[in-house]
N, CA, C and O of each residue as an XYZ file, in Angstrom:
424
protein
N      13.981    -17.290    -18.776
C      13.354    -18.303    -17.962
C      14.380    -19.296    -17.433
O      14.415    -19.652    -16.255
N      15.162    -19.693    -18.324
C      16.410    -20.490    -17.500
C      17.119    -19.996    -16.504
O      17.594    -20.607    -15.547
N      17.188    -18.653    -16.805
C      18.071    -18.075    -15.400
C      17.296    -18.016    -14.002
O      17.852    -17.923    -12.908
N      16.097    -18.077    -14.195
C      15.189    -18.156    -13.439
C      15.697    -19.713    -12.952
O      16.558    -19.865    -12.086
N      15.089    -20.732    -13.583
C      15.294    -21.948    -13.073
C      16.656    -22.338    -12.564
O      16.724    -23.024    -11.544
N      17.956    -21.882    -13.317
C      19.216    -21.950    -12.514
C      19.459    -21.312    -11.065
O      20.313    -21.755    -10.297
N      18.696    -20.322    -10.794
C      18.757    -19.819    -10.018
C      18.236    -20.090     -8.333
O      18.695    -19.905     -7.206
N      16.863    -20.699     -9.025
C      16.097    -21.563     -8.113
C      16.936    -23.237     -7.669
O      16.449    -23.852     -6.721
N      17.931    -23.733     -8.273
C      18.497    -24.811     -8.617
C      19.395    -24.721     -7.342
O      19.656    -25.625     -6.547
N      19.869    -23.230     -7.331
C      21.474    -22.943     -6.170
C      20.828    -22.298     -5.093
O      21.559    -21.868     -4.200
N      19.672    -22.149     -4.997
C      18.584    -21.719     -3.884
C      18.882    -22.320     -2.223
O      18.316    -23.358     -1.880
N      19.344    -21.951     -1.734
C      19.431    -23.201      0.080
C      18.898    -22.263      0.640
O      19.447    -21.162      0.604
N      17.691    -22.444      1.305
C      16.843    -22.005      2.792
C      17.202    -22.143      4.122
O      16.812    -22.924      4.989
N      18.217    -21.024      4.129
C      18.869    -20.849      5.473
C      17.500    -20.299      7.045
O      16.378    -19.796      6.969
N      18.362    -20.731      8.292
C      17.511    -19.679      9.252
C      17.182    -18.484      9.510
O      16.359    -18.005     10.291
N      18.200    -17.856      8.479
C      18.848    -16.217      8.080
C      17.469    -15.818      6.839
O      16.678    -14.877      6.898
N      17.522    -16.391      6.281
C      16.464    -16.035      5.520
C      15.287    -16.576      5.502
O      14.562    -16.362      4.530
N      14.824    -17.430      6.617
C      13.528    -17.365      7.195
C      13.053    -16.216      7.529
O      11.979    -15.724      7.184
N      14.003    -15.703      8.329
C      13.949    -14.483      9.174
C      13.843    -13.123      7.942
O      13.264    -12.040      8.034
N      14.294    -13.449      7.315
C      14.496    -11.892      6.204
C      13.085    -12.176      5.568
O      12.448    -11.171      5.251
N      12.522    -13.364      5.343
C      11.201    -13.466      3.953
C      10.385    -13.166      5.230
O       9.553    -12.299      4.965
N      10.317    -13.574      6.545
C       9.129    -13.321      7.498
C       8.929    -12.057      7.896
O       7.875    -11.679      8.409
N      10.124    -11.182      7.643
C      10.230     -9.917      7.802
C       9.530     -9.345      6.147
O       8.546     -8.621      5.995
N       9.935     -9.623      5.651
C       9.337     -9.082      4.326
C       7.833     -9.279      3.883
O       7.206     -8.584      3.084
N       7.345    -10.524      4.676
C       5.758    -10.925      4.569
C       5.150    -10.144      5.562
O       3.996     -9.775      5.343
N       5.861     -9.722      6.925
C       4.854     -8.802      7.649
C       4.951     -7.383      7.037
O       3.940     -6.696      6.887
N       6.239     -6.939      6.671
C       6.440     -5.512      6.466
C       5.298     -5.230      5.292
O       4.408     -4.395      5.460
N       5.433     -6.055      4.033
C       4.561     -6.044      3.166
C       2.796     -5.877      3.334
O       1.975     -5.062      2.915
N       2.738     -7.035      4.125
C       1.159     -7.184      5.057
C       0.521     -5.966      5.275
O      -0.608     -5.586      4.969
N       1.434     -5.424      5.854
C       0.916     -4.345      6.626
C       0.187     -3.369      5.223
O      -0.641     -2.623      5.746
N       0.203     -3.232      4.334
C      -0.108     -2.472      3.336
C      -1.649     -2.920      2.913
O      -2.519     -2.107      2.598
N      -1.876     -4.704      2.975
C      -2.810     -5.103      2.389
C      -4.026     -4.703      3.633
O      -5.229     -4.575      3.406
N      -3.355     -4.550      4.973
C      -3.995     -4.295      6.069
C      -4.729     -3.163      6.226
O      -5.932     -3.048      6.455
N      -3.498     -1.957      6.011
C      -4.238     -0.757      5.535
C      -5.355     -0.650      5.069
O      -6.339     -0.298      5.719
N      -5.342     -1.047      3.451
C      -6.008     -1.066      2.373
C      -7.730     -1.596      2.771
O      -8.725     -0.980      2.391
N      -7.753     -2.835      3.589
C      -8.752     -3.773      4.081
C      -9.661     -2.394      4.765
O     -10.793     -2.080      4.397
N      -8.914     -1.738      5.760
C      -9.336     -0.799      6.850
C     -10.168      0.542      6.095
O     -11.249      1.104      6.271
N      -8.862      0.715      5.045
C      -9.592      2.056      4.425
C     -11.003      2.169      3.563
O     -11.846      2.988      3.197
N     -10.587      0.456      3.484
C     -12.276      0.261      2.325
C     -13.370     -0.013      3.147
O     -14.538      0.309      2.930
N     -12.863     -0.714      4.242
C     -13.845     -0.347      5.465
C     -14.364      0.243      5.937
O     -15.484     -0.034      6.366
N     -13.751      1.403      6.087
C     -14.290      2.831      6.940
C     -14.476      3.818      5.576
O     -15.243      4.775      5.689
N     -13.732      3.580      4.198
C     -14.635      4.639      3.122
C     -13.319      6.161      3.385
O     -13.501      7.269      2.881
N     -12.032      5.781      4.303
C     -11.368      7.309      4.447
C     -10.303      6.312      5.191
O     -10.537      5.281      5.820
N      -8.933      7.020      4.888
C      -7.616      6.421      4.898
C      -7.399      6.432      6.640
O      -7.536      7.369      7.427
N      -7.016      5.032      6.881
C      -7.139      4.748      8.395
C      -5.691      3.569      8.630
O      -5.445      2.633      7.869
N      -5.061      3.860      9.606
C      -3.616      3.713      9.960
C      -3.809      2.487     11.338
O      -3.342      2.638     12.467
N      -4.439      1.560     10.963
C      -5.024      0.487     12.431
C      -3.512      0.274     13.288
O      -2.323      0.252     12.974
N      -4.338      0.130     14.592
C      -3.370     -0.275     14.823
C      -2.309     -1.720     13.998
O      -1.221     -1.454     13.486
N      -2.638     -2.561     14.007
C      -2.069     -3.845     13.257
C      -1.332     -3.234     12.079
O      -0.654     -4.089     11.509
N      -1.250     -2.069     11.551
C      -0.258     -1.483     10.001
C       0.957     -1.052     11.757
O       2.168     -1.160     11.560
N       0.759     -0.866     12.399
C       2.115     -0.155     12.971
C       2.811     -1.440     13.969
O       3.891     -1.297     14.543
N       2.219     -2.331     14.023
C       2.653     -3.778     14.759
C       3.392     -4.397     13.907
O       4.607     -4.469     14.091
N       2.836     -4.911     12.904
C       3.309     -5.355     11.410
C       4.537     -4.465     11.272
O       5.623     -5.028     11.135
N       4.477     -3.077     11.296
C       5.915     -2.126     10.639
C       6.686     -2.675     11.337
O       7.502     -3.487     10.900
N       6.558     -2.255     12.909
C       7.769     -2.622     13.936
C       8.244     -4.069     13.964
O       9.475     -4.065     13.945
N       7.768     -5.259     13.999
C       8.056     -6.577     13.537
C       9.029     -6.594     12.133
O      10.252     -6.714     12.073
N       8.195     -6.457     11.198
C       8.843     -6.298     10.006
C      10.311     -6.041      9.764
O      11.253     -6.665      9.274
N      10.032     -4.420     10.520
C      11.236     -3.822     10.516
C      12.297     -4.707     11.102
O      13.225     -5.204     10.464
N      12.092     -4.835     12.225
C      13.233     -5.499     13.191
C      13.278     -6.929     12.750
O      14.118     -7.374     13.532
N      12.966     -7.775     12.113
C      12.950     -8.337     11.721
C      14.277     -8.801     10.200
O      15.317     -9.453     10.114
N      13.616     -8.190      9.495
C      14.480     -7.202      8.071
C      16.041     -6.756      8.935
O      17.207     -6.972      8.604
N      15.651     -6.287      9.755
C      17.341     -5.476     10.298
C      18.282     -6.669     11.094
O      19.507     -6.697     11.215
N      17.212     -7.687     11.614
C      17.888     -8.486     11.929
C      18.771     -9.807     11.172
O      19.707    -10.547     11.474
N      18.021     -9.634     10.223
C      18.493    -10.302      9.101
C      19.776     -9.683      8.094
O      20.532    -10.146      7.239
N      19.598     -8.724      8.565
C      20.550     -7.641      7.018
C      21.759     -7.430      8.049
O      22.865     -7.189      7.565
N      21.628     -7.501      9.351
C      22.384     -7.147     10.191
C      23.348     -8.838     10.171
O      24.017     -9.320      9.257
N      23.142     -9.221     11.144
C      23.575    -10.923     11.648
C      23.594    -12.207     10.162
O      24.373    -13.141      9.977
N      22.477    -11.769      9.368
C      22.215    -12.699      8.500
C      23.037    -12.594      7.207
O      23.494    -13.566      6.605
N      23.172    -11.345      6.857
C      23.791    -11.113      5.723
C      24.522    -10.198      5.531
O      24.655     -9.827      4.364
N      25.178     -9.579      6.488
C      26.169     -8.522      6.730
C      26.099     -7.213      5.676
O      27.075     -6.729      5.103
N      24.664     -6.746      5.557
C      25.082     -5.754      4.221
C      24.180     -4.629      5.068
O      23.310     -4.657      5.938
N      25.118     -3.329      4.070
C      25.091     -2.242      4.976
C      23.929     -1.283      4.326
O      23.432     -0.297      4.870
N      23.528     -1.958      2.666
C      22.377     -1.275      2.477
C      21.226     -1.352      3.283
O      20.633     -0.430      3.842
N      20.887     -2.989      3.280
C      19.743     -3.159      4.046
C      19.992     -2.953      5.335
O      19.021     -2.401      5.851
N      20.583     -3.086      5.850
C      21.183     -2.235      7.321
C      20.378     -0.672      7.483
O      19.636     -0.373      8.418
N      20.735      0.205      6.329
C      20.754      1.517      6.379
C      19.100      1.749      6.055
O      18.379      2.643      6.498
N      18.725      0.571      5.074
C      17.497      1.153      4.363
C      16.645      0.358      5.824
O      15.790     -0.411      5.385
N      16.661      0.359      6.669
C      15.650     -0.312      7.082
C      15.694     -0.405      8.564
O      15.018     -1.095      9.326
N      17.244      0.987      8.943
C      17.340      1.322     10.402
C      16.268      2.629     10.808
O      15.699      2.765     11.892
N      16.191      3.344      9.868
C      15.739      4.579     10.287
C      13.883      3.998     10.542
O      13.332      4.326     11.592
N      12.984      3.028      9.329
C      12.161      2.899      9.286
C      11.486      2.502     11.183
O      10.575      3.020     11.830
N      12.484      1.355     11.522
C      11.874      0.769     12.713
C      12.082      1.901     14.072
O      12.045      1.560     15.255
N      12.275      3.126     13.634
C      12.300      4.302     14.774
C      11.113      5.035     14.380
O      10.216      5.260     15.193
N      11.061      5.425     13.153
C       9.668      5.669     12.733
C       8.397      4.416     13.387
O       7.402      4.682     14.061
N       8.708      3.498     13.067
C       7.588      2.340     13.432
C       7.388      2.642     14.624
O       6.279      3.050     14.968
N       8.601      2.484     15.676
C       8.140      2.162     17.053
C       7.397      3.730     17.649
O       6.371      3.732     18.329
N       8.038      4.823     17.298
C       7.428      6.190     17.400
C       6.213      6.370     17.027
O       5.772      7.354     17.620
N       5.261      5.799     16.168
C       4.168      5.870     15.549
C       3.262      4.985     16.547
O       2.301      5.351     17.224
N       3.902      3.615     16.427
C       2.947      2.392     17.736
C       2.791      3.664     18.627
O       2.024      4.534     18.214
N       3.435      3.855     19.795
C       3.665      4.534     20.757
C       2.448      5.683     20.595
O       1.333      5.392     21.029
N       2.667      6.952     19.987
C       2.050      7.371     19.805
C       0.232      6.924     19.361
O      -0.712      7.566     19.823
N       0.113      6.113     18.713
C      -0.929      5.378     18.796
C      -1.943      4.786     19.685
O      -3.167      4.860     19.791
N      -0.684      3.979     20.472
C      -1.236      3.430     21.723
C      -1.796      4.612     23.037
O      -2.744      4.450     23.806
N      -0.886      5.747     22.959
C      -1.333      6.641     23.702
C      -2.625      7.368     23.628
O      -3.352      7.667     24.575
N      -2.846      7.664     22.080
C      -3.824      8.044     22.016
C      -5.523      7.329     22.041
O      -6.625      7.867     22.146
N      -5.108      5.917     21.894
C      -6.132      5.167     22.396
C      -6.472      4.947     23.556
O      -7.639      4.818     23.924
N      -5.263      4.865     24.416
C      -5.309      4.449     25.772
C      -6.150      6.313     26.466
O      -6.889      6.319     27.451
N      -5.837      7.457     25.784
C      -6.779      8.730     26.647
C      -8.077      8.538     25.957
O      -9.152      8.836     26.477
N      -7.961      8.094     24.916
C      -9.777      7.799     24.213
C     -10.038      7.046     25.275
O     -11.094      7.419     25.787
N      -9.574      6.197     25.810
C     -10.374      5.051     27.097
C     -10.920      5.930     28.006
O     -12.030      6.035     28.529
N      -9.846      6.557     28.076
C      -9.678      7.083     29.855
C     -10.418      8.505     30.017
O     -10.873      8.907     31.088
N     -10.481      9.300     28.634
C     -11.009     10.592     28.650
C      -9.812     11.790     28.918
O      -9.992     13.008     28.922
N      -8.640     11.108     29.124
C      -7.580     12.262     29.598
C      -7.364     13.094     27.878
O      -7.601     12.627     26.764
N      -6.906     14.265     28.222
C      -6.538     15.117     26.993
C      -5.445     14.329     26.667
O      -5.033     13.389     27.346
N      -4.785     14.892     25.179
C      -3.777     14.643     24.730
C      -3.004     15.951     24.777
O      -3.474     17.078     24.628
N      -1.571     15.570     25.038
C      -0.798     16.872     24.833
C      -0.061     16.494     23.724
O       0.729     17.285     23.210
């Protein structure tokens, strides 16, 4: 418990890690979001808002690990995700936007 409290003691709240915890509160979010949806509908459902949340998150997180804190884990762990994210939105949005319209999907 002291290391805890020493730790909190040498704590400074940079703009760098605004950016990394706001990234970490949406990336996280997005899970409780899910969860809300699936108990909703009774069968596992991917809303849009879980793939808004990813892509934010993500870029977010990378922007931080990138500029904020120069490290190449979080760099690595958290480049590939926001290509997945934005590939998924995308895909998403498309397929809502032919549900509007009635066009097929290819």
């Amino acid at each position: 418990m002291s290391h805890v409290l020493q730790a909190l003691q040498h704590f400074q709240l940079t703009p760098w890690k605004i950016v990394g915890f706001a990234g970490t509160l949406m990336f996280t979010s997005r899970w409780f979001v899910q969860l809300y949806y699936t108990r909703k509908y009774k069968r596992v459902v991917m809303p849009l808002a879980f793939w808004v949340l990813s892509v934010c998150g993500s870029m977010l997180l990378l922007a931080y690990f990138i500029a904020g804190k120069n490290d190449s884990v979080g760099i690595l762990s958290n480049f590939f995700p926001v290509f997945v994210s934005v590939y998924n939105l995308i895909v998403h949005l498309r397929h809502r936007k032919n549900a509007i319209t009635g066009d097929a999907t290819v």
